[in-house]
N, C-alpha and C positions, 0 to 999 in steps of 0.2 A: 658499418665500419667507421667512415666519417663522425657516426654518435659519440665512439670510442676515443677516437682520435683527441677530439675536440676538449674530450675529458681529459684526455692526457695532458692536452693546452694548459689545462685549467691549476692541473696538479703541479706543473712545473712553474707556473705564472709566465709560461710564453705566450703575450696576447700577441703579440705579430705573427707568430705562426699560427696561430688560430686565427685569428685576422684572413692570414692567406689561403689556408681551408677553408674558410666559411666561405671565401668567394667561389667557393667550384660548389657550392649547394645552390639548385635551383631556388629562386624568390621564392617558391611558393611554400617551400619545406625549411626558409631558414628559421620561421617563428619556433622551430621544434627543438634547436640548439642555443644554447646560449654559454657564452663565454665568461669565466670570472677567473680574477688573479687573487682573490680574497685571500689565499694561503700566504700570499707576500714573502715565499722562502722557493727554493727549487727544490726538488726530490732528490732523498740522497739514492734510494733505490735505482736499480737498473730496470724497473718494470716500466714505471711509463714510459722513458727514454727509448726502450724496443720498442712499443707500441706505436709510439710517434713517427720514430724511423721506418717500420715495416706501413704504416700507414701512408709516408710519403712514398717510400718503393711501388707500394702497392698502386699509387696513383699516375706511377712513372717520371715524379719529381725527383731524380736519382740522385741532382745534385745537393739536393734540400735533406737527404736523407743522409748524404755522405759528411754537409755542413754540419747538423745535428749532432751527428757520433763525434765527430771535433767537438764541438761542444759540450759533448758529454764528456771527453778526455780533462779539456779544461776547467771544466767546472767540477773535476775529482774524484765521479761519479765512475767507479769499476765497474768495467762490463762483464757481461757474463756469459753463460754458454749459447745464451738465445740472441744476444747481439749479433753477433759475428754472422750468423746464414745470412740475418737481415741487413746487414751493411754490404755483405760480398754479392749478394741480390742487386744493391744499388751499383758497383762496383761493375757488374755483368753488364749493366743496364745501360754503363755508361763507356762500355769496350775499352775500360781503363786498366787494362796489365798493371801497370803500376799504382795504381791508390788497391788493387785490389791485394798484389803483393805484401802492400805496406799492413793492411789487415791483416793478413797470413800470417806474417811475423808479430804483428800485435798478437794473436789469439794465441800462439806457440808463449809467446813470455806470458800470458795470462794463463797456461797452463791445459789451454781450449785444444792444443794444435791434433790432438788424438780423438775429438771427441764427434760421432759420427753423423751428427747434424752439422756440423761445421766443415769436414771433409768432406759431406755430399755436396755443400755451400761453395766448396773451394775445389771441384770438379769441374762444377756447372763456372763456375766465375771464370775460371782456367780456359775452359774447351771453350766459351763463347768469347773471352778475349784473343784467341787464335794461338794459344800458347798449347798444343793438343800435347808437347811429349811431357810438359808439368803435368796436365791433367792424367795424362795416362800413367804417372809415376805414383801420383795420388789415389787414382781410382785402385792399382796394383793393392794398396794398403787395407780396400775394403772390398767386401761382398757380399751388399745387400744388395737388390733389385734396385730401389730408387736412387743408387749410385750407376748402376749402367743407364739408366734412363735420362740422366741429369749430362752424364756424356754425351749420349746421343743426342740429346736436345740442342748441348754446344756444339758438336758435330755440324748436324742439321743447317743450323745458323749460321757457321762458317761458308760449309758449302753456297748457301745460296745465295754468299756474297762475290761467289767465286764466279766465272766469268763462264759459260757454258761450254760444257765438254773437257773440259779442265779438270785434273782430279788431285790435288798435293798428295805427297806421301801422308801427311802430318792423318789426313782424314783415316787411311787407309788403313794406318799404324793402330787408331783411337779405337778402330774399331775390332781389330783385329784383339787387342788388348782387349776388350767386355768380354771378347768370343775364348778367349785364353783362358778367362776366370770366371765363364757361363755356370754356375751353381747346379743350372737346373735347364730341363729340356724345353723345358716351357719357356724360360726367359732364352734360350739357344736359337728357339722358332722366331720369337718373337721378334729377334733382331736378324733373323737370316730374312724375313718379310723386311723389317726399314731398308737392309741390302739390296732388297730388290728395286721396294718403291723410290731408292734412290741414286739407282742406275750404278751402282758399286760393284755388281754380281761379277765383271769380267776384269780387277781389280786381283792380281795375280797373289798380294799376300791375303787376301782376305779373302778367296778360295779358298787358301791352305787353311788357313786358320775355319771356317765354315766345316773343313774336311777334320780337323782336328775334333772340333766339338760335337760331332756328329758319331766319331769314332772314340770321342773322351764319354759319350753315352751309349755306346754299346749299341749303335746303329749302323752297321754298313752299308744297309741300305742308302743310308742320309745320304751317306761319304761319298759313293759310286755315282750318285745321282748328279750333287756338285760335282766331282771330278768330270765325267763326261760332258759336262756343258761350261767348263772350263778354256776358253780356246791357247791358252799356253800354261804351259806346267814345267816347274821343274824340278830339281834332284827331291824339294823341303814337300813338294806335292805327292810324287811316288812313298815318300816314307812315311807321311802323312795315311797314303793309305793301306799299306801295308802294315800301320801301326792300328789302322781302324779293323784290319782283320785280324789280330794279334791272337784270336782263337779258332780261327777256322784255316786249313791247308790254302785256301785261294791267297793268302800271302804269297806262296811262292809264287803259284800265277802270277800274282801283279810284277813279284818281282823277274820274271822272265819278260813281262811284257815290257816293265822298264828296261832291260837289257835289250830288246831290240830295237824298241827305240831312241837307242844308243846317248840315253842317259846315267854316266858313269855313278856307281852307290858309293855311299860314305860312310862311316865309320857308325852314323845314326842308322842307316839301314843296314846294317849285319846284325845290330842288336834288338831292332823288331825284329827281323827275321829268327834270331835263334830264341827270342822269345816265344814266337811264333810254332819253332819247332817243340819247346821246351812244353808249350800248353798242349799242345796237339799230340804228342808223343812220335815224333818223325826224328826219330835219332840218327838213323845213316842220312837223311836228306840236311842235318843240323851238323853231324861228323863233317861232311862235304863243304857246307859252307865256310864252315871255322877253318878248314884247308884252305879255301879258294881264298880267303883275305889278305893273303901271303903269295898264295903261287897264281894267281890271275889277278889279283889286284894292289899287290906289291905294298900291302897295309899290315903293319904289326897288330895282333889283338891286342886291346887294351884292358884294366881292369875290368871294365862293365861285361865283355865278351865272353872271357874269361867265365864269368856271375854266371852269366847264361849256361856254357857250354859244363860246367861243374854241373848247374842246378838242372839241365839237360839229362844229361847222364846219373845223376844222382834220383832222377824222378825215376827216371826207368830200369832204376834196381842197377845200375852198372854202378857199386859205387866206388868199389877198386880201382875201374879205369879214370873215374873222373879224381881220385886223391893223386894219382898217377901223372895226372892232367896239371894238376895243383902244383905236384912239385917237379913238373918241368916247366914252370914260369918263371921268367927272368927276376923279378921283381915278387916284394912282397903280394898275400893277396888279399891281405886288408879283411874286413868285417863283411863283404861282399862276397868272398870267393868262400871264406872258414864258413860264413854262415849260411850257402847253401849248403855245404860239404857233411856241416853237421846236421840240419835239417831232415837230407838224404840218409843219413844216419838212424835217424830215430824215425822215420817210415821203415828202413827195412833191416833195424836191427844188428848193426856193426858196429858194436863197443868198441874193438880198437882201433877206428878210424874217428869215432867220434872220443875219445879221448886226445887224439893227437888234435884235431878241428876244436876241440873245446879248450885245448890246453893255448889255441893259439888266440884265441877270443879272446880266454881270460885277459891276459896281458895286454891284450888291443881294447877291450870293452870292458874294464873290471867293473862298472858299473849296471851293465846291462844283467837284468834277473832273466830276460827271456832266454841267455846262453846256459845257465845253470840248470833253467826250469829244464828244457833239452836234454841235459846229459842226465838227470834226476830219470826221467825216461827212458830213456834208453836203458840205463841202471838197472829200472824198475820193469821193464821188459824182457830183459835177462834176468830179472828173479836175485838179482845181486844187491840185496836189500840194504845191507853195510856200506858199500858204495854210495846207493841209494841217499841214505842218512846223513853220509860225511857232507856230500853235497849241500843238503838242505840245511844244514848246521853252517855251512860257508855263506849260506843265502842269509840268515840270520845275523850272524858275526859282522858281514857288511850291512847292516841293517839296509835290506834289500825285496824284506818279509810285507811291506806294508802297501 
């Protein structure tokens, strides 16, 4: 690496920093390098200029690295999309929030600020200068693996500066965030292991969040296992796993067992729950609920409730009661309530409810093809070919076809 560097020296005609590299070569191996400025001009390129900066980062010279990129500014020399990790590298190096900030906003006017070497660059610089809810705003924007790893590594770092037994939120939140946007089960594990190995496990949002991605992979098992070795829980924990049963009847269970442990539900737990019912086909157990949010828990339904309790009744062929349902709401019911409505429609074959559902879409969604493609069906179910037609001629006219 040194070899490389040196050469860099040479391209840019900086014999003093070549000068100050050679001295970290042992005597025995300096005869292998050798230094020349014979170019007598500096590089206009950005290539050796990274080279030389990621060369000093790499040697933990962070402030010789961050001097350099200065000098690369002054001497007119545009950076490019490979500077930036290698300066915010030195930036990290050197627990400077601010020079590493002042990067950020350099690589955003350079045009870099979206580019995902430099976000994973501006993760790690963020989370290891103690700034975890930048970083986690940032990390929000991506979802590759070496972006959650680049957090926890600033995670990591923070903590161990932190004084023992001590936990800030900032750590809790960081990580709760990877766990929010775990891609995959394998990167879910992997960091529910750093949780452990780094005494986080009894960290009440990062529980929930642990219980989320467990239950956001179709694992209840995962979720049950966290939750009982949980030693406090509350309302965002129960719905957590009631949301991680969202296809099996034990929702209800949890949600009674919540009830007796006289933690009150909100407005997020009525809507796993009648999900809950809606997958499983428990219609009187999901009728019952959408009652109780009013008469035991003095909660208006809102639209989401609503979504459910239509798409409830609309799964299980009741699709009269749930149009019924529709239009005794106060309120509009929006793309959410018409579009189970009509969906329920075209499983079980009721043209004039899914015209009224389709007519209310149009107007709400005139752009959406999947409401047309729907009533096309249902149409086309009924053997009402001419209907059928008019439809798909509307799909065209809004050029909607493609």
């Amino acid at each position: 690496m040194l070899a490389s560097v040196l050469e860099t020296c040479s391209q840019l005609g900086s014999v003093d920093q070549g000068i100050r590299l050679r001295r970290l070569i042992p005597p025995a191996l300096r005869k292998n390098f050798s230094l020349s400025s014979k170019l007598g001009h500096r590089a206009r390129s950005a290539f050796p200029w990274n080279s030389l900066i990621s060369g000093y980062a790499d040697l933990g010279l962070y402030e010789d690295a961050v001097a350099l990129y200065h000098q690369m500014e002054e001497d007119g020399v545009e950076p490019d999309q490979f500077t930036f990790p290698r300066v915010l590298k030195a930036c990290a190096g050197l627990r400077s929030n601010e020079l590493g900030e002042a990067a950020h906003r350099h690589a955003v006017r350079a045009g870099f600020g979206s580019d995902p070497f430099v976000l994973n660059a501006l993760v790690d610089m963020y989370a290891k200068c103690g700034d975890i809810d930048k970083a986690c705003r940032i990390f929000a924007k991506i979802t590759h693996r070496d972006a959650a790893r680049a957090l926890l590594r600033g995670v990591g770092g923070l903590q161990g500066m932190l004084s023992a037994g001590t936990m800030p939120d900032p750590v809790a939140v960081a990580v709760s965030t990877i766990l929010a946007g775990a891609p995959s089960l394998r990167l879910g594990a992997e960091i529910h292991g750093w949780v452990l190995r780094r005494g986080l496990v009894d960290d009440l949002s990062v529980g929930n969040a642990l219980i989320g991605m467990y239950g956001g992979q179709n694992l209840p098992g995962g979720a049950r296992s966290v939750f009982a070795s949980m030693p406090e829980k509350d309302v965002v924990s129960w719905n957590a796993m009631i949301r991680a049963h969202r296809r099996d009847e034990r929702a209800l269970t949890i949600f009674r067992q919540m009830e007796d442990a006289g933690v009150e539900p909100d407005r997020v737990t009525f809507v796993s729950l009648l999900a809950a019912c809606a997958n499983t086909g428990l219609v009187e157990e999901g009728r019952e609920l959408f009652a109780a949010m009013e008469e035991r828990h003095r909660m208006k339904p809102g639209i989401e409730h609503y979504g459910c309790i239509v798409n409830l009744l609309g799964r299980a062929g009741l699709v009269e009661e749930a149009y019924e349902t529709v239009k005794k709401m106060e309120f509009d019911g929006g793309p959410t309530v018409w579009g189970a409505l009509l969906y329920a429609c075209s499983l079980h074959r009721n043209v004039a409810i899914a015209e009224a559902a389709a007519a209310a879409l149009f107007e709400l969604e005139p752009d959406n093809a999947h409401n047309f493609e729907l009533l096309v069906k249902v149409y086309g179910d009924a053997g009402r070919w001419e209907d059928a037609e008019r439809v798909r001629r509307m799909i065209r006219e809004r050029g909607l076809d493609s």
